[in-house]
DOVO-581543 format. One record per atom (N, C-alpha, C, O): residue in one letter; x negated, y, z negated. Coordinates in Angstrom, 1 decimal, padded with zeros to 4 digits. Example, Ala and Ser with C-alpha at 12.3 -4.5 7.8 and 13.67 -1.06 7.14 Angstrom:
NODE  aa      c1      c2      c3
NODE   A  -013.2  -005.7  -007.8
NODE   A  -012.3  -004.5  -007.8
NODE   A  -013.2  -003.3  -007.8
NODE   A  -014.2  -003.3  -008.5
NODE   S  -012.8  -002.2  -007.1
NODE   S  -013.7  -001.1  -007.1
NODE   S  -012.9   000.0  -007.9
NODE   S  -013.4   001.1  -008.0
This chain:
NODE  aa      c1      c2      c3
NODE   X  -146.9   042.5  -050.3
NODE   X  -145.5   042.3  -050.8
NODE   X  -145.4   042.6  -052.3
NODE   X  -144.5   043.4  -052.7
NODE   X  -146.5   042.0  -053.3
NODE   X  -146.5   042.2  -054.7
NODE   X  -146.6   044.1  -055.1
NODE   X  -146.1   044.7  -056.0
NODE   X  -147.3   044.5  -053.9
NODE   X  -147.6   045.9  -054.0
NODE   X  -146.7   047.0  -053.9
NODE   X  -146.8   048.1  -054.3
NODE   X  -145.5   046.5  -053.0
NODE   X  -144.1   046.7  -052.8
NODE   X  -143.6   046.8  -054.0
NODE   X  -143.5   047.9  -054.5
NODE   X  -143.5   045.8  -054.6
NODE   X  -142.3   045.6  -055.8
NODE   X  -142.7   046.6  -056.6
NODE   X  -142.0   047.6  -056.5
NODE   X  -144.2   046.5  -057.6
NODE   X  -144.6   047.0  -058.1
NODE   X  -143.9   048.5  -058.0
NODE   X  -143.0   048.9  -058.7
NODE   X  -144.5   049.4  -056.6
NODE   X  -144.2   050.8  -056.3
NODE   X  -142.9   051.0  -056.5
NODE   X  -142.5   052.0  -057.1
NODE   X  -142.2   050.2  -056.1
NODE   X  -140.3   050.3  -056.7
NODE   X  -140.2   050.4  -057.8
NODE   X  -139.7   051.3  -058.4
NODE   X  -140.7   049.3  -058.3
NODE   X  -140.4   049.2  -060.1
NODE   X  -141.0   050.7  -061.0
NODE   X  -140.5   051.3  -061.9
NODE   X  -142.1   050.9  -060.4
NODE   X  -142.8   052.3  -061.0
NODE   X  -141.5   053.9  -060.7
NODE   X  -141.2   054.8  -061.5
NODE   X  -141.2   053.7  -059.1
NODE   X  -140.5   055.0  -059.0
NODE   X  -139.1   054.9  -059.7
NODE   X  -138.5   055.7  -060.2
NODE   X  -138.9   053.7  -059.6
NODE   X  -137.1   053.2  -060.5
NODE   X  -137.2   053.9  -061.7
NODE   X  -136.5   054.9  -062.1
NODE   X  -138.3   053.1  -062.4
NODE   X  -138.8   054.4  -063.9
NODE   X  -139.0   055.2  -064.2
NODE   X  -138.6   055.8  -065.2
NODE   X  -139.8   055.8  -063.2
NODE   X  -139.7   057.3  -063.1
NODE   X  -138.5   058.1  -062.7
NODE   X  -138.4   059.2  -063.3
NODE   X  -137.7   057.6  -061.6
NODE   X  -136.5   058.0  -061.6
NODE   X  -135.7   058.3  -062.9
NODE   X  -135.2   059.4  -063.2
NODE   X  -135.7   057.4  -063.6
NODE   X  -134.4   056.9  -064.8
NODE   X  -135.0   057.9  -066.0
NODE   X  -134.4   058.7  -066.7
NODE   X  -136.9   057.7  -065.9
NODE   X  -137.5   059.1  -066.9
NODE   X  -136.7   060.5  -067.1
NODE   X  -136.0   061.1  -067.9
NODE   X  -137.3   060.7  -065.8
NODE   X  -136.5   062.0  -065.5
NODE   X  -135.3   062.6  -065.4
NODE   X  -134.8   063.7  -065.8
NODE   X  -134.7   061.6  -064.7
NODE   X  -132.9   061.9  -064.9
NODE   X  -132.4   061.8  -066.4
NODE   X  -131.4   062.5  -066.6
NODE   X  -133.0   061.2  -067.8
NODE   X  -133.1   061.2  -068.8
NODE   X  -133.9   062.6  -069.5
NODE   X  -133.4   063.1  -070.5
NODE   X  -134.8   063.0  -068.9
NODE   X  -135.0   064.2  -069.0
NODE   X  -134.5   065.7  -068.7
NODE   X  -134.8   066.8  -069.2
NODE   X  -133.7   065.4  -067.4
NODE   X  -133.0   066.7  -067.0
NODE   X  -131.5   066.3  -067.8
NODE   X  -130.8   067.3  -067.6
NODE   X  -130.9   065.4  -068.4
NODE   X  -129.8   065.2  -069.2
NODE   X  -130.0   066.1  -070.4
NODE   X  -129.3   067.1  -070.6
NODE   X  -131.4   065.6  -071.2
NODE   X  -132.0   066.7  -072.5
NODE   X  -132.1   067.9  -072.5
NODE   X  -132.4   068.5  -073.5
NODE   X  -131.7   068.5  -071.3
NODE   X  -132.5   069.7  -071.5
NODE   X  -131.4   070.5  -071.6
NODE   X  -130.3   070.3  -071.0
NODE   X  -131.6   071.7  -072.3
NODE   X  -130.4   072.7  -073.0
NODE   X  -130.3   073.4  -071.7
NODE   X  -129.3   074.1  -071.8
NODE   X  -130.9   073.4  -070.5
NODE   X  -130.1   074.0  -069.2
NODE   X  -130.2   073.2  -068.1
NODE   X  -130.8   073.5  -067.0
NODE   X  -129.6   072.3  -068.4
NODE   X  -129.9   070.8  -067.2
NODE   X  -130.2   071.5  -065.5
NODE   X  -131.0   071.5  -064.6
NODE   X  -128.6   072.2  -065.8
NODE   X  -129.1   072.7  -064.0
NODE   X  -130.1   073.5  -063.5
NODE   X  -130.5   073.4  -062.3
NODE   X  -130.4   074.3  -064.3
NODE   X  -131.7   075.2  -063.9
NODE   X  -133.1   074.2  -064.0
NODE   X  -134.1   074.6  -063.4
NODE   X  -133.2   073.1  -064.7
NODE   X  -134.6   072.2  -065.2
NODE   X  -134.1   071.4  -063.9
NODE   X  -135.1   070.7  -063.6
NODE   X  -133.3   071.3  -063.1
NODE   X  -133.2   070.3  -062.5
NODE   X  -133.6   070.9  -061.0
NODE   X  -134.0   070.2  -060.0
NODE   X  -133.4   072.2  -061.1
NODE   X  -133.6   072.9  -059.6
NODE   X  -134.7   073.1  -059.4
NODE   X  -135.2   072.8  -058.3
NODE   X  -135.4   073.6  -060.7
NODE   X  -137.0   074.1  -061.2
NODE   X  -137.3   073.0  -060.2
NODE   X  -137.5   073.2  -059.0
NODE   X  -137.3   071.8  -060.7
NODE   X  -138.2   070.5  -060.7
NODE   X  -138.1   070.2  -059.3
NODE   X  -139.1   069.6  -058.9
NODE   X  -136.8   070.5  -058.2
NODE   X  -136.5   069.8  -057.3
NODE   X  -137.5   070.6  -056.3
NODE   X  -138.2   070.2  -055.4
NODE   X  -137.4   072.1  -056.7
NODE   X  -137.7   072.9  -055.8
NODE   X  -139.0   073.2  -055.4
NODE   X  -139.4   073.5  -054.3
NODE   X  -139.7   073.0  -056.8
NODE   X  -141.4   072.5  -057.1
NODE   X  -141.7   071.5  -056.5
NODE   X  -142.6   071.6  -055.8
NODE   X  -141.3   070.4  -056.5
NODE   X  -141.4   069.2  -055.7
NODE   X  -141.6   068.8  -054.5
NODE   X  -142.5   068.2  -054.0
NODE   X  -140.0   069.7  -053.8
NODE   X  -140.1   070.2  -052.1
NODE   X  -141.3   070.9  -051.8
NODE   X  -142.4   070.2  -051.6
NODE   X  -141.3   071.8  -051.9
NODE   X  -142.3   073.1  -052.0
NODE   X  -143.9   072.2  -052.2
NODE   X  -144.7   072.6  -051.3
NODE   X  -144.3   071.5  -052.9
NODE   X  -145.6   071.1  -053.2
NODE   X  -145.3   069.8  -052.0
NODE   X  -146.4   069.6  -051.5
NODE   X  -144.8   069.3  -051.7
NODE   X  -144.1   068.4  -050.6
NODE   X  -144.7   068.8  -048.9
NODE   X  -145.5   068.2  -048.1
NODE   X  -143.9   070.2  -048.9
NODE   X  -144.1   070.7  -047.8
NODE   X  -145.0   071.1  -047.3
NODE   X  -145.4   070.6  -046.3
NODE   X  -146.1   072.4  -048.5
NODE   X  -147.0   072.8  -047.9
NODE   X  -148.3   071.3  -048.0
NODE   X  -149.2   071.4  -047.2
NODE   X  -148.3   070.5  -048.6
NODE   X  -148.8   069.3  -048.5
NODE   X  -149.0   068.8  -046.6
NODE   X  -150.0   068.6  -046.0
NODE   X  -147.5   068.8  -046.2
NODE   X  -147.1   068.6  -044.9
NODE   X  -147.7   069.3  -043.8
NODE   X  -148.1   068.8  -042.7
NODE   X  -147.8   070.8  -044.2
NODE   X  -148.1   071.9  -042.9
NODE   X  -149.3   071.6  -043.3
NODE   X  -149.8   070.8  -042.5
NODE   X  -150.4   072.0  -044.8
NODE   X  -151.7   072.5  -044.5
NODE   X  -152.2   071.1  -045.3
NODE   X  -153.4   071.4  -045.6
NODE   X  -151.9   069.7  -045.8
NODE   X  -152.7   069.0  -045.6
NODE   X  -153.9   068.5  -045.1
NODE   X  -154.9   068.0  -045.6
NODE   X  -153.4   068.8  -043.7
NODE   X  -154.3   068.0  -042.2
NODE   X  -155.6   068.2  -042.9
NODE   X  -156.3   067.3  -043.3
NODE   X  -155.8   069.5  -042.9
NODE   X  -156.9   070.2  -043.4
NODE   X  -157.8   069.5  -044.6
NODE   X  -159.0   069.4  -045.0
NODE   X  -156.7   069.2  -044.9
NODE   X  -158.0   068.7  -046.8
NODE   X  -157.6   066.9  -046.6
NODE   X  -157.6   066.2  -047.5
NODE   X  -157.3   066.5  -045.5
NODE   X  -157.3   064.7  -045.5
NODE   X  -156.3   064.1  -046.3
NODE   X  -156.3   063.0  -046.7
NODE   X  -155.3   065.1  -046.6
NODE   X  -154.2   064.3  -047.4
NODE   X  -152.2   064.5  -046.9
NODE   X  -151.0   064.5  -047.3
NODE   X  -153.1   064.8  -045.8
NODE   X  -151.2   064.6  -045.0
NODE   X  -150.3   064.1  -045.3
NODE   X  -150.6   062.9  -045.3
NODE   X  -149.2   064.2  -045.5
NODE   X  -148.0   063.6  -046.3
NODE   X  -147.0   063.6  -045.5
NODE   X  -146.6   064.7  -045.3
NODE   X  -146.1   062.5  -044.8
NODE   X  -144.9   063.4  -044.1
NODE   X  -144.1   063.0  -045.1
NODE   X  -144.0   062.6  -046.3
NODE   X  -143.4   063.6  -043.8
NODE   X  -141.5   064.3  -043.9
NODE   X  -140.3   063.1  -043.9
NODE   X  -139.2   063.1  -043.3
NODE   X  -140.8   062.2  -044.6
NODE   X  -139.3   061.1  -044.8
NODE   X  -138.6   061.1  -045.7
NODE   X  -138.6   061.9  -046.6
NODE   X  -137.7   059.8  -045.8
NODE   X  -136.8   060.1  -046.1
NODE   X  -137.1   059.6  -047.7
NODE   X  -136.2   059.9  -048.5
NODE   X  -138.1   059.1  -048.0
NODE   X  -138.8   058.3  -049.3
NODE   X  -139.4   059.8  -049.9
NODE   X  -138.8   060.1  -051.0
NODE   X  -140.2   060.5  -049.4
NODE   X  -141.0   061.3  -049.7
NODE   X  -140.0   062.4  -050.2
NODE   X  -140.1   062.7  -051.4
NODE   X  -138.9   063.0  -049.4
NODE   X  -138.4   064.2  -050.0
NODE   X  -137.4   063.6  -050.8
NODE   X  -137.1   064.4  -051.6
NODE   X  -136.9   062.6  -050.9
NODE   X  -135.8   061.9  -052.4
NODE   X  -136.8   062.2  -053.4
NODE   X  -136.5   063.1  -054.3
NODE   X  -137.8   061.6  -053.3
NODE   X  -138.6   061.7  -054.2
NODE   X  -139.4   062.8  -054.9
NODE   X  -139.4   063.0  -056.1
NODE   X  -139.9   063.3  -054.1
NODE   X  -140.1   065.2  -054.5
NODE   X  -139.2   066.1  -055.1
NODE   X  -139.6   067.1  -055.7
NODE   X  -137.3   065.5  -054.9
NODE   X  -136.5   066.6  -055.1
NODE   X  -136.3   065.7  -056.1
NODE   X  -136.2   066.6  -056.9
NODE   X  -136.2   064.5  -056.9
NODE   X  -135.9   064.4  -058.1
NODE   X  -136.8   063.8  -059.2
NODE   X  -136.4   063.7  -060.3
NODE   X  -138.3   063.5  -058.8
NODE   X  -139.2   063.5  -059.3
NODE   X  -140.1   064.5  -059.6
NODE   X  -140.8   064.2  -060.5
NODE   X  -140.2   065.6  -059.1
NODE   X  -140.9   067.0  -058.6
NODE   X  -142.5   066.9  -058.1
NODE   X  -142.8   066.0  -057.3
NODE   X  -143.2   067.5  -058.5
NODE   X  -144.6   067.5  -058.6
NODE   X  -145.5   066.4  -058.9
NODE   X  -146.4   066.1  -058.1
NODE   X  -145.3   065.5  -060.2
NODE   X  -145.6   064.6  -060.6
NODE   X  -145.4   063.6  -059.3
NODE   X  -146.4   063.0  -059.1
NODE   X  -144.4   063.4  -058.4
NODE   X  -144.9   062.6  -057.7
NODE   X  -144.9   063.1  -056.5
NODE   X  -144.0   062.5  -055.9
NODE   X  -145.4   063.7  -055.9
NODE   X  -145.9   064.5  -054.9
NODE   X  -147.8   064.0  -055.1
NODE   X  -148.5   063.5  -054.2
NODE   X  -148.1   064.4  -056.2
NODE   X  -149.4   064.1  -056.6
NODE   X  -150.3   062.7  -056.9
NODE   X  -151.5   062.4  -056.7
NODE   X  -148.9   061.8  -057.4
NODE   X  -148.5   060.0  -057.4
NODE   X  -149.2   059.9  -055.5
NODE   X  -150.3   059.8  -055.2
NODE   X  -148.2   060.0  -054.7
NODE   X  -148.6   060.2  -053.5
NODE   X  -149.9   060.6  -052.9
NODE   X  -150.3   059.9  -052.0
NODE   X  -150.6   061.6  -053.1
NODE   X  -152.1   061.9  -052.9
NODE   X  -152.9   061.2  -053.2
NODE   X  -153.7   060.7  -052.4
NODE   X  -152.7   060.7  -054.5
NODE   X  -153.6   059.7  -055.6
NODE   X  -153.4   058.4  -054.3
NODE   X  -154.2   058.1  -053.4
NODE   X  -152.3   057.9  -054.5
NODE   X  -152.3   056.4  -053.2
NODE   X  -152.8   057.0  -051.7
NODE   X  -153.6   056.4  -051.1
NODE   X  -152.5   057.8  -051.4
NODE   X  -153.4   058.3  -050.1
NODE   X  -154.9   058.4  -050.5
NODE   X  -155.8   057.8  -049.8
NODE   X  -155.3   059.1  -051.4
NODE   X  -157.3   059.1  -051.6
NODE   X  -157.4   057.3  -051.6
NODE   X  -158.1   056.8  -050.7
NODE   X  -156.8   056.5  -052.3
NODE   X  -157.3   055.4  -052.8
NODE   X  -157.0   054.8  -051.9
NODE   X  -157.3   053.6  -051.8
């Protein structure tokens, strides 16, 4: 349960980081697509060719919120809690 909260409280932050950082940026919508689409994309092929290297990721509804407005950074947050 404590391990719950925690993971909320960390992605809440990171949420608020980033939406704080695609605000800054002198081409918000283009920093915001970059990020979403790097995200998906490192998301996906995670999904198809994971199996392979032991770090399978699906396809919900946590995972791609997260990917399209967190990008890469947490795609990799995710690997990290899967090795561990």
């Amino acid at each position: 349960m404590e391990t719950d909260i925690i993971f909320a409280g960390v992605c809440a932050a990171a949420v608020l980081i980033m939406l704080l950082y695609y605000i800054r940026r002198g081409r918000r919508l283009r920093a915001l697509l970059f990020g979403s689409l790097t995200g998906l994309a490192a998301l996906f092929v995670l999904n198809r060719y994971g199996g392979s290297f032991n770090t399978w990721l699906p396809l919900n509804t946590i995972n791609v919120f997260g990917s399209a407005v967190l990008g890469v950074p947490f795609v990799i947050f995710l690997v990290i809690l899967k090795i561990v």
